[in-house]
N, C-alpha and C positions, 0 to 999 in steps of 0.2 A: 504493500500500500504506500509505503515514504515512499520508493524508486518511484511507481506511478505519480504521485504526488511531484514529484521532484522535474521527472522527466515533463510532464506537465507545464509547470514553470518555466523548465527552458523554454520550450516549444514556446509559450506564449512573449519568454524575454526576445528569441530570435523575431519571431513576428512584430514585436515591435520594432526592433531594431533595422528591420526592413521594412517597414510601412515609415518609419521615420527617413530613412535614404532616400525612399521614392518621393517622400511628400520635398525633401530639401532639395533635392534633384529637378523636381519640376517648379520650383521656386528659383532656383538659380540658374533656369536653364536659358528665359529672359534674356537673363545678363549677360550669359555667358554668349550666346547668338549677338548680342550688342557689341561686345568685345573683338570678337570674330568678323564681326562686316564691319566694325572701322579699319580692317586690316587686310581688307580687300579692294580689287575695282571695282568702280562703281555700278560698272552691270553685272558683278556679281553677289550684290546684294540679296537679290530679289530672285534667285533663282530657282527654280525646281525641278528636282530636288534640291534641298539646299545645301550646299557647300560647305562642309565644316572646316574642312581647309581651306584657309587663303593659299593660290596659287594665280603669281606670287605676293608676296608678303607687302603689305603699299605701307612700309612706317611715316612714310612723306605725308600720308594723312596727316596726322600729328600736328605735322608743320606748315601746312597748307591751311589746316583749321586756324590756326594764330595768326595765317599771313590775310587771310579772305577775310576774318571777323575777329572784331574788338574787344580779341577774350580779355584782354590783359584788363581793362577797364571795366569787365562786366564781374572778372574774380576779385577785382580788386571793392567795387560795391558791395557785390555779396558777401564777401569778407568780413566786411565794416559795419553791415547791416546787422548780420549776424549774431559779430561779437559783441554789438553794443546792445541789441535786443536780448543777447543771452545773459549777457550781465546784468540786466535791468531789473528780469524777471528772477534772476536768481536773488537777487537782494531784496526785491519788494515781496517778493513768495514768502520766503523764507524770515523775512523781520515780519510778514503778517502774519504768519502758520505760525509764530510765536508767542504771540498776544493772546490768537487763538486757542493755542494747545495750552498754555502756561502760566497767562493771567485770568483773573477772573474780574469781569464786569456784567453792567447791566446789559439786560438783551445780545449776551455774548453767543450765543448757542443762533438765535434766530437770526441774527445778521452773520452770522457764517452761512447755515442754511438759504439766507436771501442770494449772497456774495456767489455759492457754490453753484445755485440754480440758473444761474446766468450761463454756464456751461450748456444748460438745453436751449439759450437762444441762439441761433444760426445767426453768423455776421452778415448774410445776404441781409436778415431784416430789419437792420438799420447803420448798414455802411453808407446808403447815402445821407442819413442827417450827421451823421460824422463827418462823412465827405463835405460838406456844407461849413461845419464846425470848421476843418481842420483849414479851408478854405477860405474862413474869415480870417484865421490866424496868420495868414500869409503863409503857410507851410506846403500849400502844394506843389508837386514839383520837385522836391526838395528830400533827398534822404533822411530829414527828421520825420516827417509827416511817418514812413512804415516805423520810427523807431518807437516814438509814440503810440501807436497803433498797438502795439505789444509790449507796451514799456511794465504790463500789469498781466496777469495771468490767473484767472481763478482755479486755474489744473494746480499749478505749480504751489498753489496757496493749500488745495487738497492734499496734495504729495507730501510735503513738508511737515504739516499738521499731524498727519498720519504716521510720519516716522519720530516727530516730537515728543508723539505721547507715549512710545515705547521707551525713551530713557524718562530715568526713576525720577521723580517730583522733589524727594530727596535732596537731588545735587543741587537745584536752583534755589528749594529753600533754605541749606546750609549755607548758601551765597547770598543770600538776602540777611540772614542774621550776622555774617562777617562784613555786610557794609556793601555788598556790592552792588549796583543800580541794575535797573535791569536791559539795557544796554550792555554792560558790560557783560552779565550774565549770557545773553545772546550769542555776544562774540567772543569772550574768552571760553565759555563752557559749552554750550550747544553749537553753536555752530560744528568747532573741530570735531564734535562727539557726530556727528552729522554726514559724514564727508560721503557715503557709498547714497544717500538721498540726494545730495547735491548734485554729483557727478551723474547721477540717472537724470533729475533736472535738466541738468547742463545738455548733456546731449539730446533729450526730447526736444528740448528749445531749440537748439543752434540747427538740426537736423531741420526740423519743421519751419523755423525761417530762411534756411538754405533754400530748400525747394519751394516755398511760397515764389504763385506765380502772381494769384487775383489782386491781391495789394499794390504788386508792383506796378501791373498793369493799370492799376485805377489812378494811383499818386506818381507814376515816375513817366512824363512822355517826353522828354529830350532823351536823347541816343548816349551820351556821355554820362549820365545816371540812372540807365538801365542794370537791371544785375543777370546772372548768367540765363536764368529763368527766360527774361524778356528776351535777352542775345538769339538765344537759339533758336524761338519762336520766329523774329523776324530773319535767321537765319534758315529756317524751312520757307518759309517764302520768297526770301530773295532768291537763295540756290535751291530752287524745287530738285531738281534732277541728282543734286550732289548727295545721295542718301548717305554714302562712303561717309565723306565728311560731315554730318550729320551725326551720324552713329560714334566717330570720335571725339566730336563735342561733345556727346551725353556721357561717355565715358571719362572724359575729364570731370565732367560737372558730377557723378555720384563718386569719383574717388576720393573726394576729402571728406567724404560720408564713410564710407569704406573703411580709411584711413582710422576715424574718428573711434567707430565701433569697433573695430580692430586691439586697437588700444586702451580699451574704456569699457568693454565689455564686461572684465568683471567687477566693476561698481557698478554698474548698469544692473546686470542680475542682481548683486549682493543687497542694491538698493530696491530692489522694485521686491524682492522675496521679504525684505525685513520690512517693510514698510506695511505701519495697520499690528504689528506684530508687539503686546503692551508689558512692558518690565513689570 
């Protein structure tokens, strides 16, 4: 009965362990075809069957994308767009998720509940009185207007909140009776105790203002303050035909994504598992 038992188990561990190959295999296979036609000619894109070998190999892609279009100025936006929205929202998340999680005032519970339900409004239904807003302020046009736009985040006020209340109530009040404000508590105690929520933060933000395209395209319509998003769009249209170079702009544009979670993956996990999880 254990062997049956046992053999059982495998059986069911291999099955998973091949339902999980197959499901990541067709998740990566996408990318991997993206990878692969910016490494070809341009008629052989679109072939069928399709080509898994470039034959031969066109690395001039690469270089041809930089010399056609205005990557350098659209990496360099989204760069700046990026890290200043990532940073915005990490600070304002996380000094709000603290008030939240750690002080107690009046109607503290239902104005987080108000703050967090803004999550099920969709920005379609009122990005244009914002548009309107940000429009009186002289800011359209202008890379503040997206920094703005995001400079607040009620996820990231969630996220924060939830991993707050898993360290012990203990250390902040031990801090409070040794004089310490709560400002200081914030940054000298939570915060650093925090780092595997931060870096989950960090990269949901900087990823999701990476690839933001609808912002862009609403506040940014000069060519010189375009970001890679907008680049590429009007890069399929001008060079319709050049799928080639095409497919290695989008390769450039998800490798600092790539790059990001590469690196960062395990606070990514460590934070998104512990988070919600109460000392």
């Amino acid at each position: 009965m254990a062997a049956r038992t046992s053999a059982l188990r495998k059986s069911g561990r291999v099955l998973l362990y091949v339902t999980m190959i197959v499901a990541a295999a067709g998740i990566m296979l996408p990318f991997a075809w993206m990878v692969i036609s910016s490494l070809k000619l341009n008629n052989q894109v679109f072939t069928a069957p399709v080509q898994w070998i470039p034959d031969p190999v066109q690395w001039r892609n690469y270089v041809d994308i930089w010399v056609k279009a205005d990557m350098v100025t659209w990496v360099r936006n989204t760069l700046v767009v990026s890290v200043a929205v990532t940073f915005l929202q990490v600070l304002t998340g996380s000094f709000a998720a603290y008030g939240f999680a750690k002080m107690r005032f009046p109607g503290r519970d239902a104005l987080f509940l108000l703050y967090i339900g803004t999550i099920a409004v969709p920005w379609q239904s009122y990005m244009i009185p914002q548009f309107q807003m940000l429009s009186g302020w002289g800011l359209n046009n202008t890379l503040w207007a997206i920094m703005l736009l995001q400079a607040f985040g009620a996820f990231g006020v969630f996220l924060m909140k939830q991993y707050y209340e898993s360290i012990p109530a203990s250390l902040s009040e031990a801090a409070r009776i040794d004089g310490l404000s709560e400002y200081g508590i914030w940054w000298r105690i939570i915060m650093p105790l925090s780092v595997p929520a931060l870096a989950s933060l960090t990269i949901i933000t900087f990823v999701q203002t990476w690839n933001d395209y609808l912002g862009p395209l609403i506040y940014l319509r000069e060519r010189p303050l375009w970001t890679i998003q907008l680049g590429l769009q009007s890069f399929v249209g001008e060079y319709n035909a050049e799928h080639a170079l095409i497919m290695a702009g989008s390769v450039l544009s998800v490798l600092p994504i790539a790059l990001i979670f590469l690196f960062g993956q395990r606070y990514f996990i460590q934070g998104i598992a512990t988070t919600g999880v109460k000392g």
